[in-house]
N, C-alpha and C positions, 0 to 999 in steps of 0.2 A: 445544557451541554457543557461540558469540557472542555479542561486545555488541549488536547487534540483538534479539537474541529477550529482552535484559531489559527492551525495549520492550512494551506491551499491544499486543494481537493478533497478534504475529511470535514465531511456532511454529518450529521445526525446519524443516518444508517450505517457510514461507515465508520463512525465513533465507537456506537453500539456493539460493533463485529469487532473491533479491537479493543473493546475491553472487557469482552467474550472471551477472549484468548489470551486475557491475562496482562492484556497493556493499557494502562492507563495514565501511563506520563510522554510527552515528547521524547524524555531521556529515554524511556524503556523501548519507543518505537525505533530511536537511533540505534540501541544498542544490537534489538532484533535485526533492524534492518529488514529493505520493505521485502525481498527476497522472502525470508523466512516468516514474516508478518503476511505475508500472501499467503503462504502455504497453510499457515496456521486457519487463518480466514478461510479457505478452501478446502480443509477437513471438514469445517462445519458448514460449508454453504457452497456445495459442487456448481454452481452457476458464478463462483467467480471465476472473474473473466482478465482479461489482458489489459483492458482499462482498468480494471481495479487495479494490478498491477503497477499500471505506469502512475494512476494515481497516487501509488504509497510512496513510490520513487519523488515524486514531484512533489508533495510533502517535506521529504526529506531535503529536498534539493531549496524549498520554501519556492516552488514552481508552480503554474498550472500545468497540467502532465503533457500539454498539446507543445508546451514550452523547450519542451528537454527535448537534449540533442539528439542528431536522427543517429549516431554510435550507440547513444545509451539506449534508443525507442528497440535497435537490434538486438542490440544485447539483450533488454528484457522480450522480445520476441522468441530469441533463442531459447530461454529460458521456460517460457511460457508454453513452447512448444514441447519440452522434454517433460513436464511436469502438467499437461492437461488433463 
């Protein structure tokens, strides 16, 4: 495994999915941002889901995704909801 999975929430499979999609460093996931890094994931893998989601946020944040705050859990609900 890689330096992504010693991120919180980024497993094996979802290492594998994001460097699927062309990211392969912590920097590159920041720069995407988990927004657009969902999306990418979700071209290739229509079963991602809204936990994936908050999982790449919670990464990002160096969180488990259960962790982030209930503003941001909305916010990426909204999101999730325009974009399923």
């Amino acid at each position: 495994m890689g330096e992504l999975s010693t991120l919180p929430n980024i497993a094996k499979k979802m290492e594998e999915q994001l460097n699927q999609v062309g990211i392969m460093t912590i920097q590159q996931l920041q720069e995407t941002g988990s927004r657009e890094a969902w999306l990418k994931i979700k071209a290739m893998d229509p079963s991602a889901c809204y936990n994936r989601l908050c999982a790449l946020e919670g990464a990002l944040q160096k969180v488990r995704w259960h962790n982030l705050p209930p503003e941001i859990k909305a916010d990426l609900k909204e999101f999730y909801t325009l974009h399923k």
